[in-house]
N, C-alpha and C positions, 0 to 999 in steps of 0.2 A: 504494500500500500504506500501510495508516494502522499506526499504533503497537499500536494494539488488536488487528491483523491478529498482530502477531510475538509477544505478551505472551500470546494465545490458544495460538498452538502453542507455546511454551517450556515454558508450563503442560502442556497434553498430551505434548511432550517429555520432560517431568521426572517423571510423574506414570505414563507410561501407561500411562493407563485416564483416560475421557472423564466420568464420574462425578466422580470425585473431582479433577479437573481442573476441572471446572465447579464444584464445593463452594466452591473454592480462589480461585476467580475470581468465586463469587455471582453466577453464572450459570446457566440452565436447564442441563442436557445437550445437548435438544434443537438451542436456539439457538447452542451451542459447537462442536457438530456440523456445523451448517449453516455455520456464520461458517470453520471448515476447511476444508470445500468449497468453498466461495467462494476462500479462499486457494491449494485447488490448483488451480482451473481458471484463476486467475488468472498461474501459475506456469507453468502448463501441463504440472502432473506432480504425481504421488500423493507426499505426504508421508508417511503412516503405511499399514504394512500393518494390518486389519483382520481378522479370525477368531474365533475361538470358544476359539483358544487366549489373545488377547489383543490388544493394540496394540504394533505395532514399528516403528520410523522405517525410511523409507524410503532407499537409496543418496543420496537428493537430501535426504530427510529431515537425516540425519547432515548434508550440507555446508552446508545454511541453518544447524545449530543452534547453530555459534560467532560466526557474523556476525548472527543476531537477538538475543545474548547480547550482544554485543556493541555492536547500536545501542539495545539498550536502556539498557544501561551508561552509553553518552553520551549519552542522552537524560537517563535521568535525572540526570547531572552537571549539563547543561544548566539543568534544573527546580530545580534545588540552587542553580545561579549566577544565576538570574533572580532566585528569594526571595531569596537574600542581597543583589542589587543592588536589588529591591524594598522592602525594610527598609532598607538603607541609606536609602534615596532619603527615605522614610519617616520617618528617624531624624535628617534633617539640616534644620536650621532655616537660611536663608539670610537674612544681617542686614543691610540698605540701609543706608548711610547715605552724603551728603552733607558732612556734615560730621562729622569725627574725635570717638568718642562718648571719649576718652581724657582724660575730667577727674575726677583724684583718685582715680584705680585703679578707675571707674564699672566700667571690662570684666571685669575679674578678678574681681571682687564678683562681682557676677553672675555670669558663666562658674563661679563656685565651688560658689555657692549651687543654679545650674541642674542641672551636672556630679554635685553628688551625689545630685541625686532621680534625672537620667537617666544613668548612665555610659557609656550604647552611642551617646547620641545625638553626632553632629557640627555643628557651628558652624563657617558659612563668612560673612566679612564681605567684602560688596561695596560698593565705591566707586560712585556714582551721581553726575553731574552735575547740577548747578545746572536743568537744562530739565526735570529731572521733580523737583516738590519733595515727591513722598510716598516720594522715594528707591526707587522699583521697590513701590511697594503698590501702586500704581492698576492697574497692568499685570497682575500677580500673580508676577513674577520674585522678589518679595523675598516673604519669610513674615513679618518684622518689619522696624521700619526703625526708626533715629533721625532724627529730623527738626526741626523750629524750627516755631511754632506761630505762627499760626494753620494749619492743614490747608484745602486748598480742598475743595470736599466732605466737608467734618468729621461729617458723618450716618453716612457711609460706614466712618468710622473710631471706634477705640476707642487711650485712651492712658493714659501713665503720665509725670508728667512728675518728669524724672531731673536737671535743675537750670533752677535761677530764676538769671538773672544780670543785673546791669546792663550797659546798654549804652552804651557809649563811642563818641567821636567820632574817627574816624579821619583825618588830614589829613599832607600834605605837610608835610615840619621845615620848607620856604619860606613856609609860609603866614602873617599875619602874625598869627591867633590859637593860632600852635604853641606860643607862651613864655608861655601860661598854664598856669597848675597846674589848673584848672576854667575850664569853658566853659559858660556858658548858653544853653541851647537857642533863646531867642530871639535873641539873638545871629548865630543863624544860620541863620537862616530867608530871606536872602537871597541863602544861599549857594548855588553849584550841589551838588547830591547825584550822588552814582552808586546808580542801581535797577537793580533785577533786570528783565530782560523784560517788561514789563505783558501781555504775552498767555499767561504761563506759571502764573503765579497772583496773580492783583492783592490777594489779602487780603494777602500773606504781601509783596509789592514795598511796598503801602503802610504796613506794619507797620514797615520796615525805611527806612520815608522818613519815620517818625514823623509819618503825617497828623494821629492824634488829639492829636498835641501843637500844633499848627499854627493853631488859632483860623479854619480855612475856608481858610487860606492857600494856595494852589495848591504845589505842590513845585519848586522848579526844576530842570531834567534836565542833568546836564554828559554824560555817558555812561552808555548800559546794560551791564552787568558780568556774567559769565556763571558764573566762577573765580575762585579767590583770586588767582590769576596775573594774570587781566584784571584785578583787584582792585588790587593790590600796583600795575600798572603807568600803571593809571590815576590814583592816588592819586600815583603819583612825578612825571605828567606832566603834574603841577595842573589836569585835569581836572573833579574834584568831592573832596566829601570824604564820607564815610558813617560811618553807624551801625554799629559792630560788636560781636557778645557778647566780656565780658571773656576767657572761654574762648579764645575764638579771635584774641585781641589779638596771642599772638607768632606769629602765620601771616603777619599783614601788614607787623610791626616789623621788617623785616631789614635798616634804612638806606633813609634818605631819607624813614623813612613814622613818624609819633609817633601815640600814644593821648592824650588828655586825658577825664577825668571831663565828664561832661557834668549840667547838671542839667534837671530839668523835661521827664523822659522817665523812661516807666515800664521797669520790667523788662522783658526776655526770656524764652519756657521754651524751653528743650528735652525733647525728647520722646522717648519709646519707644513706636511706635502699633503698631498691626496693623489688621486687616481685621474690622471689625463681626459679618461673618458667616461668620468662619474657625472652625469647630466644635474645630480639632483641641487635645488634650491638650498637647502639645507647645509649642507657640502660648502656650496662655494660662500654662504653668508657666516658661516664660522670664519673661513678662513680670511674672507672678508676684513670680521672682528680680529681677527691675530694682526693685518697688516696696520690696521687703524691704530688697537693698541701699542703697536713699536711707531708707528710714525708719528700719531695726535693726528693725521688727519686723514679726510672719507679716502677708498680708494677703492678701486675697481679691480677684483682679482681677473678679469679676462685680459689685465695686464698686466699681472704678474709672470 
């Protein structure tokens, strides 16, 4: 029995007279007529008496007509809860990120500026590991992400970048270049490095092992680093030392690990990207709010 079967007799239930029952339903007569019959052979018993005096429900009539009232009720509840969880679903932007986008009130900016063009929409931020670095875009898990630039397949992607920082050399306090105030990059070009995985995205591992500052210099590898935790503990176990954004300098500071300035190495960005060919509203008026809140003024992401 389909839905259509109970919503046809309720109408001629409520109405009866098969006319105006069918007006009601913008439906022929004919075909509303046929589609009850069907209904009582399927029942195996006459729903409505029939005559010249008019239409009357039948004994059986009467005891379908609270329980088709009834699953209509919650059917339609049901179609009520589906659109709400479908706009929901709809309304919620899911934000990658890797690394913590918490520099200088970056989230609340935004979240403000977003929040007042959409108020219904919801913002959920997810944590991503170091093994996916477009933080859940490449998959489609994430609808935006922050991320550290370069992007591997950067065609794929569209972005906003939310801060320029310099990047510092991170090392053991036992190391014997920890009691400088500045460290020169050449300087430590013999040193061992900790990279990121080289099969996970070698633009963004070489970025972060400062090749183009390197003169063709090959990198030396003490350990690959997956977390800040692998980070923090390979750094305590004079393993290697790295490049790190200032942003993220007190993640790795908690004892035993110093920052020094480094020179003859360029900046870092981070990022706010999305998906090249993410059509939706939503999508582009976040990212929108990320460019507004680093610049203070309106800006148009189809020209980012």
């Amino acid at each position: 029995m389909h839905g259509r079967d109970l919503r046809y007799f309720l109408a001629v239930a409520e109405e009866l007279h098969f006319t105006r029952a069918a007006e009601r339903l913008y439906v022929s007569q004919p075909a509303l007529s046929k589609q009850i019959r069907a209904l009582e052979r399927q029942l195996g018993a006459p729903l409505f008496d029939r005559d010249r005096h008019g239409v009357r429900l039948t004994e059986v009539g009467t005891a379908l007509l609270p329980h088709a009232r009834a699953v209509l009720a919650a059917w339609a509840e049901a179609e009520g809860a589906v659109r709400a969880a479908r706009a929901a679903r709809e309304a919620t932007l899911v934000i990658g990120m890797s690394t913590s986008p918490g520099r200088g009130g970056l989230l609340p900016a935004i979240r403000s500026r977003f929040t007042e063009a959409h108020p219904e929409a919801r913002l959920r931020l997810r944590q991503i590991g170091w093994d996916d670095p477009t933080a859940g875009l490449a998959d489609g898990t994430s609808d935006l992400a922050f991320v550290w630039l370069p992007l591997v397949d950067a065609e794929r992607y569209r972005w906003v970048v939310v801060a320029t920082e310099p990047r510092l050399i991170a090392l053991s306090e036992r190391h014997p270049l920890a009691g400088r105030d500045r460290i020169a990059f050449a300087d430590l070009l013999d040193e061992p490095f900790l990279a990121l995985p080289g099969e996970v995205a070698p633009e963004l591992r070489d970025h972060w092992l400062a090749l183009d500052a390197r003169d063709a210099r090959p990198a030396r590898i003490g350990a690959e680093i997956g977390s800040t935790d692998e980070t923090y503990e390979a750094l305590v176990d004079g393993l290697g030392i790295c490049l790190v954004a200032e942003g993220n300098a007190p993640l790795l500071t908690r004892g035993g690990v110093v920052v020094r300035p480094v020179d003859g190495v360029t900046p870092t960005r981070f990022a706010l990207a999305w998906r090249a060919d993410d059509p939706r509203p939503l999508v582009h008026d976040y990212a929108r709010a990320a460019a507004e809140a680093v610049s203070g003024t309106p800006a148009n992401v189809r020209q980012l």
